[in-house]
C-alpha positions in Angstrom: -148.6 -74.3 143.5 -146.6 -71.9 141.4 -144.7 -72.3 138.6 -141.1 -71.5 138.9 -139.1 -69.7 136.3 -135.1 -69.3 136.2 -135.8 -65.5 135.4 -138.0 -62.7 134.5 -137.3 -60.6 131.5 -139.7 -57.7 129.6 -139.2 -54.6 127.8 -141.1 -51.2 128.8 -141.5 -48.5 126.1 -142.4 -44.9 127.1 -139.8 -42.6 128.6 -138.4 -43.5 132.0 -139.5 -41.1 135.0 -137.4 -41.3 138.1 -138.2 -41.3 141.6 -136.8 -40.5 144.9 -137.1 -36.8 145.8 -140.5 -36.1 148.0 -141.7 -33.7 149.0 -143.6 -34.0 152.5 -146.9 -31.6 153.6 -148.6 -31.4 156.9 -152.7 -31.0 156.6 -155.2 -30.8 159.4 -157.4 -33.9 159.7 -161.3 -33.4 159.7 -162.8 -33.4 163.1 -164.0 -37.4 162.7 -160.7 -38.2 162.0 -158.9 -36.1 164.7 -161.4 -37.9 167.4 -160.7 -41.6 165.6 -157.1 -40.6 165.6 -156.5 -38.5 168.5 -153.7 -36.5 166.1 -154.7 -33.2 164.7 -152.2 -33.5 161.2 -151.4 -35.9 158.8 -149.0 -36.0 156.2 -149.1 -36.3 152.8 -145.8 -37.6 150.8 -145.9 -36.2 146.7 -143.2 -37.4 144.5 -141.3 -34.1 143.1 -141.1 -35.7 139.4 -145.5 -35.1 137.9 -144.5 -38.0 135.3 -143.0 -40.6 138.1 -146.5 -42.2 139.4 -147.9 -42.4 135.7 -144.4 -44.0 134.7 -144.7 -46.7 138.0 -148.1 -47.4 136.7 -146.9 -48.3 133.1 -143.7 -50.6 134.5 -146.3 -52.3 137.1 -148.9 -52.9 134.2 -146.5 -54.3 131.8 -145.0 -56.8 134.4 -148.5 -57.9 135.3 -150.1 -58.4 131.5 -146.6 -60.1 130.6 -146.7 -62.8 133.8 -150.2 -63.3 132.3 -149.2 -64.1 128.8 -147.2 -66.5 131.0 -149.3 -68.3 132.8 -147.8 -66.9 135.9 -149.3 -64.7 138.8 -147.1 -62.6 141.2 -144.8 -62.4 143.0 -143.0 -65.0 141.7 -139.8 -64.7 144.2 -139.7 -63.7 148.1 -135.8 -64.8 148.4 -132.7 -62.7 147.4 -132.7 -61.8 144.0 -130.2 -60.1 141.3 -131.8 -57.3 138.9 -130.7 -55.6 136.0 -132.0 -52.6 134.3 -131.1 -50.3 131.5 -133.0 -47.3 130.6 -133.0 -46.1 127.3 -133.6 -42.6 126.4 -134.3 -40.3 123.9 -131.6 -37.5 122.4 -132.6 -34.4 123.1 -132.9 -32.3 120.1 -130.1 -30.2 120.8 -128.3 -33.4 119.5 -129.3 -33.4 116.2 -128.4 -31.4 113.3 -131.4 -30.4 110.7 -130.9 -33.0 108.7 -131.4 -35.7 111.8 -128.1 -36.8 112.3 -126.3 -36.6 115.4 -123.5 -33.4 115.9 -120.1 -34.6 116.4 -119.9 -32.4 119.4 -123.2 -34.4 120.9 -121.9 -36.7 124.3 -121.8 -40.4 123.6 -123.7 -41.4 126.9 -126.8 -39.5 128.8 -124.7 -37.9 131.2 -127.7 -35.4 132.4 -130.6 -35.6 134.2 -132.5 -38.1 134.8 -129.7 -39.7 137.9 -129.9 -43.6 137.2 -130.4 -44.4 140.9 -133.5 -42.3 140.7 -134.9 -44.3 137.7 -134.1 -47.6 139.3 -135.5 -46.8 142.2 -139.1 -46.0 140.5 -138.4 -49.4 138.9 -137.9 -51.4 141.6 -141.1 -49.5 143.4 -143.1 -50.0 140.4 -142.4 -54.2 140.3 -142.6 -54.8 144.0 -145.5 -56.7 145.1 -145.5 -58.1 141.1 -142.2 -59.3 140.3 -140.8 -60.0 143.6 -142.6 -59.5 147.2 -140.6 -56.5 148.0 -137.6 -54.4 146.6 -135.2 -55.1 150.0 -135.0 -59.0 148.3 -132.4 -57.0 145.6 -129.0 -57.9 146.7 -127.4 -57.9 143.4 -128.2 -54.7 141.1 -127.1 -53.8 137.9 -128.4 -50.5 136.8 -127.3 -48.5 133.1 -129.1 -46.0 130.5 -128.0 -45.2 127.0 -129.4 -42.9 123.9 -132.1 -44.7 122.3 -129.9 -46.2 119.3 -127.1 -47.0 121.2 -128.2 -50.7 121.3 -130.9 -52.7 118.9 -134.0 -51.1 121.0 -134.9 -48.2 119.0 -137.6 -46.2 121.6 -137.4 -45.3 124.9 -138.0 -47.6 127.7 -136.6 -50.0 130.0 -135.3 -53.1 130.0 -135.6 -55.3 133.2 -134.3 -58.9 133.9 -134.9 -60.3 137.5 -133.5 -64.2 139.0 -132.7 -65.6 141.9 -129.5 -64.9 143.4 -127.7 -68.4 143.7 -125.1 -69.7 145.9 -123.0 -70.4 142.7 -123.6 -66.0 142.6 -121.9 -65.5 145.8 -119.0 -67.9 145.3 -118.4 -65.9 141.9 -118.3 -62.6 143.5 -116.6 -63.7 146.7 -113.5 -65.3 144.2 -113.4 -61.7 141.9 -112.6 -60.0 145.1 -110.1 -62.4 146.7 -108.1 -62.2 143.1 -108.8 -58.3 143.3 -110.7 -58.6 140.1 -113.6 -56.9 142.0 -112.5 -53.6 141.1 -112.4 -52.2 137.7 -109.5 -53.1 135.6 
């Protein structure tokens, strides 16, 4: 039997890839396989970001080695769950003066490239099949990125916390919007 756990929270360092965009090819099967198959193509699916399949790797490593440290094998949850992640990344050097501090006319928040959706998406890829048995168990999904420094993490990376979603979840979110306190304020 498997040990339960209210939640599932771990740090990833590296810089976040994102995922999303494909691009789609049509090659010509061999001979053997047009016979097995009886089609003459196949398709092959590449992810338009090189770094997103190295980055899915890292996330799915790290959330394997850390249920091990645990005492815990995966997935832990095939039930409705609630996510959170925040990606932290890295200034680009335009930011900085010489002297390493940040310019005063340097944006507060990573308002460019990489789209947050994108890098949750490689995310909750990367952890399905670990974490939880598949990413269409999400039903609650918080997703933010900062600058690296913005918070007490100092590198780039992601943090991830994954739970159940409760009952008690629902009732919260179904009083917020009959007081209209769903919206933002």
């Amino acid at each position: 039997m498997k040990k339960s756990i209210p939640h599932f929270t771990m740090f990833v360092p590296g810089e976040p890839a994102p995922a999303g965009s494909k691009t789609a090819r049509a090659i010509e099967r061999s001979a053997a396989d047009q016979l097995a198959t009886g089609r003459k193509l196949k398709t092959w699916v590449q992810d338009s970001c090189a770094r997103s399949s190295s980055w899915k790797n890292r996330v799915r490593v790290a959330a394997e080695f850390k249920l091990a440290d645990m005492g815990l094998t995966g997935p832990l949850w095939d039930e409705a769950i609630s996510v959170r992640f925040l990606f932290l990344i890295e200034r680009p050097k335009s930011h900085r003066r010489t002297d390493g501090t940040i310019k005063a006319s340097a944006p507060l928040f990573p308002v460019a490239k990489p789209d947050v959706l994108k890098l949750a998406r490689a995310a909750e890829d990367a952890l399905s099949g670990v974490i939880y048995w598949d990413d269409a168990r999400i039903i609650d999904e918080w997703i933010g990125k900062m600058y690296v420094g913005s918070c007490e993490v100092d590198r780039p990376g992601m943090l991830v916390c994954v739970r159940p979603y409760s009952a008690k979840d629902r009732m919260d979110l179904h009083a917020k919007f009959e007081r209209n306190e769903f919206v933002f304020p």
